[in-house]
C-alpha positions as CSV (number, residue, x, y, z in Angstrom):
1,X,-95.2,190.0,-26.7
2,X,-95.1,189.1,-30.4
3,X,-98.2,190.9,-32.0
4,X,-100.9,188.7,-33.8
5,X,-98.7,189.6,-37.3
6,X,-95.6,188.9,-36.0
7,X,-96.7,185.4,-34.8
8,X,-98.4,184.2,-38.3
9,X,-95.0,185.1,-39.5
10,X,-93.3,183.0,-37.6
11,X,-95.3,180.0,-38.3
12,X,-95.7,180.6,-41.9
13,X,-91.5,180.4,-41.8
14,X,-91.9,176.6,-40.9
15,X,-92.9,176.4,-44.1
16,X,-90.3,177.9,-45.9
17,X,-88.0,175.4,-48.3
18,X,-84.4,173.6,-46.9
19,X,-85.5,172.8,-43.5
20,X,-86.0,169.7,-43.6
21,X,-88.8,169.7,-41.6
22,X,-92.2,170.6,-43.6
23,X,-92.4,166.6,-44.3
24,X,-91.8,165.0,-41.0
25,X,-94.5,167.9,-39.9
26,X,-96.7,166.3,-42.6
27,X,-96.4,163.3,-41.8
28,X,-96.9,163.8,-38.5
29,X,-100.1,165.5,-39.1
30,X,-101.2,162.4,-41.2
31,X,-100.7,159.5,-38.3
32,X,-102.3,161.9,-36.0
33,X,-105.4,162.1,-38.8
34,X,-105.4,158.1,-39.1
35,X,-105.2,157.5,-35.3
36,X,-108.3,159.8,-34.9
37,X,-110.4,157.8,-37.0
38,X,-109.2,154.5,-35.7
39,X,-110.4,155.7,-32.5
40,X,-113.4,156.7,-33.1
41,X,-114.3,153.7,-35.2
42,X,-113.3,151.7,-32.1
43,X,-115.0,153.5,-29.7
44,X,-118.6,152.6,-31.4
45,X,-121.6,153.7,-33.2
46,X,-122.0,157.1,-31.1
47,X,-118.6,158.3,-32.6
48,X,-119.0,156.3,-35.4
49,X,-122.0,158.3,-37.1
50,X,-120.1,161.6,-36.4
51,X,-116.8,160.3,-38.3
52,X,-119.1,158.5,-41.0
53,X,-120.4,162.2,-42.3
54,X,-116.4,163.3,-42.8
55,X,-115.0,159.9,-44.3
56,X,-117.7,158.5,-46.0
57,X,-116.1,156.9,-48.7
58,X,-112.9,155.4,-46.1
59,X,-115.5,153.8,-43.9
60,X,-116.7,151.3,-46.7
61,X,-113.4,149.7,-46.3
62,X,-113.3,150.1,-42.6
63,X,-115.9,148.3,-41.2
64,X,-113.5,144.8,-39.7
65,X,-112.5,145.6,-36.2
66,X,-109.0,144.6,-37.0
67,X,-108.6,147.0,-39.9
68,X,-109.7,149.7,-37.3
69,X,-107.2,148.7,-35.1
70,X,-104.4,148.2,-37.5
71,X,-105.3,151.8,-38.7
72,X,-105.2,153.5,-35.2
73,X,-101.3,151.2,-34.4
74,X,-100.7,153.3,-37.9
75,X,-101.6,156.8,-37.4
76,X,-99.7,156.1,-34.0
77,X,-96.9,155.2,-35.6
78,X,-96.7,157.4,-38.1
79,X,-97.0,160.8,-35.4
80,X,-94.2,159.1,-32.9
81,X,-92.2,158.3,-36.3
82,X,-92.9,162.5,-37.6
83,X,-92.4,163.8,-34.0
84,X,-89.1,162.0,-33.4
85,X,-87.6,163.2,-37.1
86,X,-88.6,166.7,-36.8
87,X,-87.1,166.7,-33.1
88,X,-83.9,165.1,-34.9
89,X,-84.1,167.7,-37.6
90,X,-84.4,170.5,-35.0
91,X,-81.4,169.1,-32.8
92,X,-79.1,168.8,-36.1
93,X,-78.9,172.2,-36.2
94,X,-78.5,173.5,-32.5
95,X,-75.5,170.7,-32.1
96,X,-73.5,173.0,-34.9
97,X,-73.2,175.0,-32.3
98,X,-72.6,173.2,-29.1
99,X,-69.7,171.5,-27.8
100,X,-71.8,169.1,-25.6
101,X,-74.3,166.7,-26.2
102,X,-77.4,168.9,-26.2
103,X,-79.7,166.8,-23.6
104,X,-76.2,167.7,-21.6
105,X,-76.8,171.3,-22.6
106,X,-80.8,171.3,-21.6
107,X,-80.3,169.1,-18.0
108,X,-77.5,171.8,-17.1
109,X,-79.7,174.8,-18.2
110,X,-82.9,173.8,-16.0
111,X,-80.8,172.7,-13.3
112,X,-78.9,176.0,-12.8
113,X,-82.3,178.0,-13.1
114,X,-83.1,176.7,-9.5
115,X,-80.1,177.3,-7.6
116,X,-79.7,179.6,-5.5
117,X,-79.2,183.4,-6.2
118,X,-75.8,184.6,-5.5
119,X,-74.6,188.1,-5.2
120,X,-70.3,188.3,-5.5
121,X,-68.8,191.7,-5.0
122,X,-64.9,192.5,-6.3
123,X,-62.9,192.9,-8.9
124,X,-60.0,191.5,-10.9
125,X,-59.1,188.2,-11.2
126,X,-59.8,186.6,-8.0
127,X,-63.3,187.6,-8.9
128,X,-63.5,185.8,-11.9
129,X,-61.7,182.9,-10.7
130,X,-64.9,182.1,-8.3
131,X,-67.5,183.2,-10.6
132,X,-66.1,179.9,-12.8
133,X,-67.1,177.9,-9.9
134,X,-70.1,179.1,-9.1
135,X,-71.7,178.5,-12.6
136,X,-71.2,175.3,-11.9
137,X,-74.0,175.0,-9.3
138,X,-76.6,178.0,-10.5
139,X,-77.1,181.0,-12.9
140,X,-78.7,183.2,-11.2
141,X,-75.8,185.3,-9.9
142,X,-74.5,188.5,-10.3
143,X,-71.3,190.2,-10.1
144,X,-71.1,193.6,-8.7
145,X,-67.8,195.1,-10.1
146,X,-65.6,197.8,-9.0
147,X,-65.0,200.5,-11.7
148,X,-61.6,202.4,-10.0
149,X,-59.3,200.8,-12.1
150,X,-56.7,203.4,-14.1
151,X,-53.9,200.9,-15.3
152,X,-52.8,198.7,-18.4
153,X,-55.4,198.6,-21.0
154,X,-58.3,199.9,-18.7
155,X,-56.7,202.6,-18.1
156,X,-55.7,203.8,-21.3
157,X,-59.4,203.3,-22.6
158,X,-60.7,205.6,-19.7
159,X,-58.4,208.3,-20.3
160,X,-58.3,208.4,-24.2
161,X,-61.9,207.5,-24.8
162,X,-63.6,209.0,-21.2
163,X,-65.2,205.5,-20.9
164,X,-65.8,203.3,-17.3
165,X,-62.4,200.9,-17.3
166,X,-63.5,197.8,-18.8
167,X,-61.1,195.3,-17.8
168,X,-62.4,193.4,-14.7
169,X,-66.0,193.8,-16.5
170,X,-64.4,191.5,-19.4
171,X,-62.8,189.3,-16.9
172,X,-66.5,188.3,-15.0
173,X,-68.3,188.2,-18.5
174,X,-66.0,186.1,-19.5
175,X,-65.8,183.6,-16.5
176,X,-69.8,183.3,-16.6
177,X,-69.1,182.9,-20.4
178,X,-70.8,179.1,-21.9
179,X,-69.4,179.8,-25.0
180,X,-66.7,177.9,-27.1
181,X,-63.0,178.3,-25.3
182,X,-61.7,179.5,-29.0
183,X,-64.5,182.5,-28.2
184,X,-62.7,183.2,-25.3
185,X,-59.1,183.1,-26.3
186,X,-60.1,185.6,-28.9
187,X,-61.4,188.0,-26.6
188,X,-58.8,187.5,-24.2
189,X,-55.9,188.3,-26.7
190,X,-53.8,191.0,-26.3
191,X,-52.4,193.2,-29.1
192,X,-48.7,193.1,-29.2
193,X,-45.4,194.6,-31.5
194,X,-45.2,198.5,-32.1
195,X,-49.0,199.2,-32.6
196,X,-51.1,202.0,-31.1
197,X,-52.6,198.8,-29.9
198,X,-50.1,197.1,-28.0
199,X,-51.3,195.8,-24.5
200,X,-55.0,196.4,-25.5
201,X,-57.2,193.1,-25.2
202,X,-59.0,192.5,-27.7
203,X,-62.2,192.6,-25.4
204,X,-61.5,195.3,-23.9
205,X,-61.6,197.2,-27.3
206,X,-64.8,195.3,-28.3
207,X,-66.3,196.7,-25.1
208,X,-65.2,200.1,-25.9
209,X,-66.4,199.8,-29.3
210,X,-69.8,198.9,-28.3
211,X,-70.0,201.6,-25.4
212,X,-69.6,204.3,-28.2
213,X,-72.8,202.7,-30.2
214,X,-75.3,202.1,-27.0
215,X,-73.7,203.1,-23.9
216,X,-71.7,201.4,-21.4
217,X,-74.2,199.6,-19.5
218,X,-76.0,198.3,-22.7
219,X,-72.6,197.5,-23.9
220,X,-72.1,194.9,-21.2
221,X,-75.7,193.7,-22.2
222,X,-74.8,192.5,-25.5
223,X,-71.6,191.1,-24.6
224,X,-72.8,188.8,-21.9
225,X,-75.7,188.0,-24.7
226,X,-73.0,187.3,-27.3
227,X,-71.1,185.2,-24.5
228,X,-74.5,183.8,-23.4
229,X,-73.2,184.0,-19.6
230,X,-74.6,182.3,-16.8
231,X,-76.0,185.1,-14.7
232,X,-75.3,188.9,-15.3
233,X,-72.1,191.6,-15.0
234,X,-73.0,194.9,-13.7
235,X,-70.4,198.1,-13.0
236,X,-71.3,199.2,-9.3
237,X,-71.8,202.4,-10.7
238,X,-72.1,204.0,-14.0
239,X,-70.1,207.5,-12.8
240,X,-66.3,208.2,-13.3
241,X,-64.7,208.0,-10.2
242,X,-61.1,208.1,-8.5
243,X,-59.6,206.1,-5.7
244,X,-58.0,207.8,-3.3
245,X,-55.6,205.8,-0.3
246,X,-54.3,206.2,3.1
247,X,-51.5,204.2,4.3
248,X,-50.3,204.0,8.0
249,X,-48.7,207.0,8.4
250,X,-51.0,209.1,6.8
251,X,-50.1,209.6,2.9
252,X,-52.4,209.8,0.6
253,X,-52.4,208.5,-3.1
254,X,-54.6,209.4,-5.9
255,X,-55.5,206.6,-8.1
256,X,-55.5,202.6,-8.1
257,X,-52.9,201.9,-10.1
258,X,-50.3,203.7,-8.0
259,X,-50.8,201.9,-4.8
260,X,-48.9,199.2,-5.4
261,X,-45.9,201.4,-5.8
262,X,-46.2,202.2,-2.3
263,X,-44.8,200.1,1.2
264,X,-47.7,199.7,2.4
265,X,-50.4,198.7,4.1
266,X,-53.1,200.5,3.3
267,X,-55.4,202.0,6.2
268,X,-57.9,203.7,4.4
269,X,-59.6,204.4,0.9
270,X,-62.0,207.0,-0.2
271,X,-63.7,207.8,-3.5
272,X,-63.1,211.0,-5.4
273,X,-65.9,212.3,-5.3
274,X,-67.4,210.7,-2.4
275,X,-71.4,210.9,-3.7
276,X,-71.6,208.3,-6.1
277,X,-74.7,207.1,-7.1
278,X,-74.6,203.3,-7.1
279,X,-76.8,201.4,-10.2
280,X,-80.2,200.1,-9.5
281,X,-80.1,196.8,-11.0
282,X,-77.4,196.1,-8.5
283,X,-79.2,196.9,-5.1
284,X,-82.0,195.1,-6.6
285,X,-79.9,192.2,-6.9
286,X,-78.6,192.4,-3.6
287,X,-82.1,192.8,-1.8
288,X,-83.2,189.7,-4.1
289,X,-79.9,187.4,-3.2
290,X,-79.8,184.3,-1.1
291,X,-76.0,185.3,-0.4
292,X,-73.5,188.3,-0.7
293,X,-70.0,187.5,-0.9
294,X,-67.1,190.0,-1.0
295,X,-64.2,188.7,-2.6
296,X,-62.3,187.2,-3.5
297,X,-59.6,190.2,-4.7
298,X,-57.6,192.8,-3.9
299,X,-59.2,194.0,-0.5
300,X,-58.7,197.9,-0.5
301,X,-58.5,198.3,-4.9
302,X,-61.4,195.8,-5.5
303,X,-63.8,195.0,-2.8
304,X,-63.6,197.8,-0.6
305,X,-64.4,200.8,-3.4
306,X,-68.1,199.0,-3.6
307,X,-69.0,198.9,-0.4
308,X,-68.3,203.0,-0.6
309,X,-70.5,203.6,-3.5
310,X,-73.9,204.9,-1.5
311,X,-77.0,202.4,-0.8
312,X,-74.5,199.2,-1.5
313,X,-73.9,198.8,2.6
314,X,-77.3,199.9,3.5
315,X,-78.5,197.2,0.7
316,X,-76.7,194.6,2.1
317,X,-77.8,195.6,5.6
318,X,-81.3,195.4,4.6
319,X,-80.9,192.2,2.8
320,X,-81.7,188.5,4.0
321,X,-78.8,187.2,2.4
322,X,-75.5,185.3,4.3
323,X,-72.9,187.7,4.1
324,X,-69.5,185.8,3.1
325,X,-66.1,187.5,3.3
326,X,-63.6,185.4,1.3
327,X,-60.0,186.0,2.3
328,X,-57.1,186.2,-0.4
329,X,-54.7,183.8,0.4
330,X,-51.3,185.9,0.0
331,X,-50.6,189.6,0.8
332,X,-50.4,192.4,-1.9
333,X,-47.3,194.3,-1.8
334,X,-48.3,198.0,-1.1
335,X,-51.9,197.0,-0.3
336,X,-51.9,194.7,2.5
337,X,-48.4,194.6,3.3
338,X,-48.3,192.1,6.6
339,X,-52.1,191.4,7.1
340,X,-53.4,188.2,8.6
341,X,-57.0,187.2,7.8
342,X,-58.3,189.1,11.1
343,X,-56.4,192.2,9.8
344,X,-58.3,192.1,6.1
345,X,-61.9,191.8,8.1
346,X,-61.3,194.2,10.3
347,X,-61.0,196.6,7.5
348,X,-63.8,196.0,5.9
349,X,-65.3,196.6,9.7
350,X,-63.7,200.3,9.3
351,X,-65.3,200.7,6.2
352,X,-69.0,200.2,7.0
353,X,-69.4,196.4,7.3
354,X,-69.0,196.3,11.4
355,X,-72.4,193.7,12.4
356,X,-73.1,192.3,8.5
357,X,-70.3,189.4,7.5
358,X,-71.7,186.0,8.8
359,X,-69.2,184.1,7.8
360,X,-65.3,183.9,6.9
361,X,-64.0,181.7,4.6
362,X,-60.4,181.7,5.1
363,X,-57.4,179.4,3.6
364,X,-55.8,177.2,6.4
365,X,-53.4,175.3,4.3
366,X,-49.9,177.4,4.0
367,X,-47.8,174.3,3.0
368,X,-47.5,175.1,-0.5
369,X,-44.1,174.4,-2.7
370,X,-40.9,176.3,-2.1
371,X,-40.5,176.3,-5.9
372,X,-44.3,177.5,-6.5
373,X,-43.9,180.6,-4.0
374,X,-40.3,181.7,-4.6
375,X,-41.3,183.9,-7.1
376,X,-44.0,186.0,-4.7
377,X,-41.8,186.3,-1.9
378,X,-39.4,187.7,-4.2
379,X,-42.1,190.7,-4.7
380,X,-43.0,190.7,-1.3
381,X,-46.0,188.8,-0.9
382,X,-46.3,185.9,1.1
383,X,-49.4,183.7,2.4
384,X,-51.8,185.1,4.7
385,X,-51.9,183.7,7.9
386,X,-55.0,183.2,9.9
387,X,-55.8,185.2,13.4
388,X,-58.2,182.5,14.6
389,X,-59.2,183.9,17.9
390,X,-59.7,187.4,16.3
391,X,-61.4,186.1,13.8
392,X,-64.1,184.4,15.4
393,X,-64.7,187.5,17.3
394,X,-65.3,188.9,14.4
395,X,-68.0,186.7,12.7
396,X,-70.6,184.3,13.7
397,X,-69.3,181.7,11.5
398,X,-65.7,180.3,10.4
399,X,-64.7,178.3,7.6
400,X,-61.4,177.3,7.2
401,X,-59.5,174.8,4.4
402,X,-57.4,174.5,2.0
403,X,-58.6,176.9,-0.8
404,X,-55.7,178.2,-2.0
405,X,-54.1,176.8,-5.8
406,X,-50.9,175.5,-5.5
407,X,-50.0,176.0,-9.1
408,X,-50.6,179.4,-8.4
409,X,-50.6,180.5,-4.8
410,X,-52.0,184.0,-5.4
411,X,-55.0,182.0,-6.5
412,X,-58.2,180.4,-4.8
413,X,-59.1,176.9,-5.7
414,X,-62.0,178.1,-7.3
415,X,-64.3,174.6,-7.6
416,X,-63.1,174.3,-4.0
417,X,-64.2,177.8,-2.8
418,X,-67.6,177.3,-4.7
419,X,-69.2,174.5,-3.4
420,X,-68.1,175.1,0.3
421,X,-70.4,179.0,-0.7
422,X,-73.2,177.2,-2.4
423,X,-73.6,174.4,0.5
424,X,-73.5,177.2,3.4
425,X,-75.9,179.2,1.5
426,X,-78.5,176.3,0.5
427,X,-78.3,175.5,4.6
428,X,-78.8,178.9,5.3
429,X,-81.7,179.3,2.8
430,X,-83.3,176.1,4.7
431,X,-82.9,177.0,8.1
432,X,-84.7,180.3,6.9
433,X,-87.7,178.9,5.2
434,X,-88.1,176.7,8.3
435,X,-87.9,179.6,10.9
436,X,-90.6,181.7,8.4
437,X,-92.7,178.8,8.5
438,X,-92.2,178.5,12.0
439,X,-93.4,181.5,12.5
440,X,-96.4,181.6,10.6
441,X,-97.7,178.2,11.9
442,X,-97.3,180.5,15.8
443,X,-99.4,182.7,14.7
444,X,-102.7,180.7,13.6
């Protein structure tokens, strides 16, 4: 709270010359003062004898009815005129900085304070691609991210500097970002020609840059403050930490970045070491949510490393929150190498989540352009099929559409994907509220 200094401070500042304020403030002050009076002259001899000791020498001039109500239409006036210029002096300024039409800006605000509060789990791009969505329907979300990555820019910054890979971290903050596009071209950009910075992003570096003044997790902070996100980005953990894979015939890599180098798929994936101690903030947020959803992203380098961080699985156990899995819509080469949907959930099963996904959102609609997907079969990824009869043996609830982007097939359709989460989740919060109630009313 501001002390008692602090707060004369601040309204002495209203004073201060070039505002453009201190006379519509004045003015206001003065209708308010004349529509006072007329009032109480109107209101008869009780108030009148009160007022008549402080304007004395006004009253002599004031005693025809219509004068006293000419004078109160004044002062009214004269605030409503004084109120609506210093609102328009006020709003001058906070439009420099706003794309949209502030009353746009204010509605969408208050609006996304009451949705509901969403917890995504992931990585990479797939992550940020849903995260755009769902700002579109509430602010109160969070996305948990994985913190295994050891390629491109990332990880060069983790080896050189010792830092937590920033990379997907940017990516989120940057997806929840309500900032000017121009802010996030910027921090996008990537360094290119025969530089020691060649491949960097310039986010990535600003992130680093900031981690060595406050510390990675205050880093993240200010960025999503200087972004001024929708909701908040937290690293699932705040300790280094190695991926380590299994494919199907028992080989094991070390590191992310080398999986996809592999055939494939995956079977298993561990963390080197195993004891990591997951961040508070996030099993807070998780114990808080309205609905957890893993994915979408790369299942075994994105999702999966969270859910083996300790207390995340037992947090979501514990939780009240729908449980979403969101399946990717093609297969990763090396990763998931010949998965249907049924084969991506039961792997999450293997990996602690057997009894805790609720629902399944799956893409249904493989007729996308020959010309679109030529260049992914190429590499060896191709759409993900569904297992329907597996599949609903495997959750309470499916949901399947078309969710995938046909301009680019490795992609969700992110608006798509978003409102089909935040409709089963408001339902699920209702059906909730009603059963509590419920239960309360049986035992009165």
């Amino acid at each position: 709270m501001l002390s008692r200094k602090n707060k004369v401070s601040s309204m002495v500042q209203w004073l201060y010359p070039g505002l453009k304020v201190k006379r519509w403030l004045l003015l206001s002050a003065c209708g308010l003062a004349a529509m006072l009076v007329g009032f109480a002259l109107l209101m008869g001899p009780g108030l009148q004898s009160l007022t008549e000791k402080i304007y004395a020498p006004l009253l002599i001039h004031l005693q025809n009815r219509l004068y006293q109500t000419l004078l109160l239409c004044a002062g009214l006036l004269m605030l409503l005129f004084g109120l609506q210029k210093t609102a328009a002096a006020v709003k001058e300024v906070l439009a420099r900085h706003q794309t949209r039409p502030l009353i746009d800006v204010l509605f969408t605000r208050r609006f996304l304070e009451k949705g509901p509060r969403i917890v995504v789990i992931g990585g990479g791009t797939g992550l940020s691609i849903l995260l755009k969505g769902l700002k579109e329907y509430t602010c109160n979300l969070t996305a948990v991210v994985t913190v295994t990555d050891d390629g491109g820019s990332s990880g060069r910054l983790r080896g050189e500097l010792g830092i937590l890979p920033p990379g997907d971290i940017r990516s989120c903050l940057l997806a929840l970002a309500d900032t000017e596009p121009l802010m996030e071209k910027l921090f996008q950009h990537r360094f290119t020609g025969g530089t020691g910075l060649e491949g960097h992003s310039f986010g990535n570096l600003f992130i680093a840059a900031m981690t060595e003044m406050f510390g990675f997790q205050e880093a993240v902070k200010l960025f999503g403050q200087v972004l001024a996100i929708r909701g908040q980005v937290f690293p699932v953990t705040l300790e280094m930490v190695q991926l380590v894979s299994e494919d199907l015939e028992g080989r094991r890599f070390c590191g992310q970045s080398i999986v996809y180098q592999g055939k494939g798929p995956l079977r298993r994936v561990f963390l080197d070491p195993p004891s990591v101690k997951p961040l508070p903030e996030v099993l807070a947020a998780i114990g808080a949510a309205d609905a957890v959803v893993l994915g979408p992203g790369s299942l075994f380098t994105s999702v999966i490393p969270n859910l083996l961080v300790e207390g995340v699985v037992e947090a979501i156990r514990n939780s009240r929150a729908m449980v979403f899995y969101v399946c990717n819509v093609m297969t990763q080469p090396g990763e998931t190498t010949g998965f249907t949907a049924a084969d991506h959930v039961q792997a999450l099963l293997d990996h602690g989540m057997t009894g805790l996904i609720d629902c399944i959102i799956v893409n249904s609609d493989l007729a996308v352009p020959r010309d679109k997907l030529e260049p992914f079969l190429q590499k060896g990824s191709v759409p993900v099929r569904p297992d329907y009869k597996r599949l609903q043996q495997q959750a309470s609830r499916l949901i399947n559409g078309s969710f995938i982007n046909h301009n680019m097939p490795t992609r969700h359709h992110g608006e798509r994907l978003a409102q089909v989460i935040v409709e089963q989740t408001l339902a699920y919060a209702g059906r909730r509220r009603t059963k509590a109630a419920m239960s309360q009313f049986k035992t009165v």
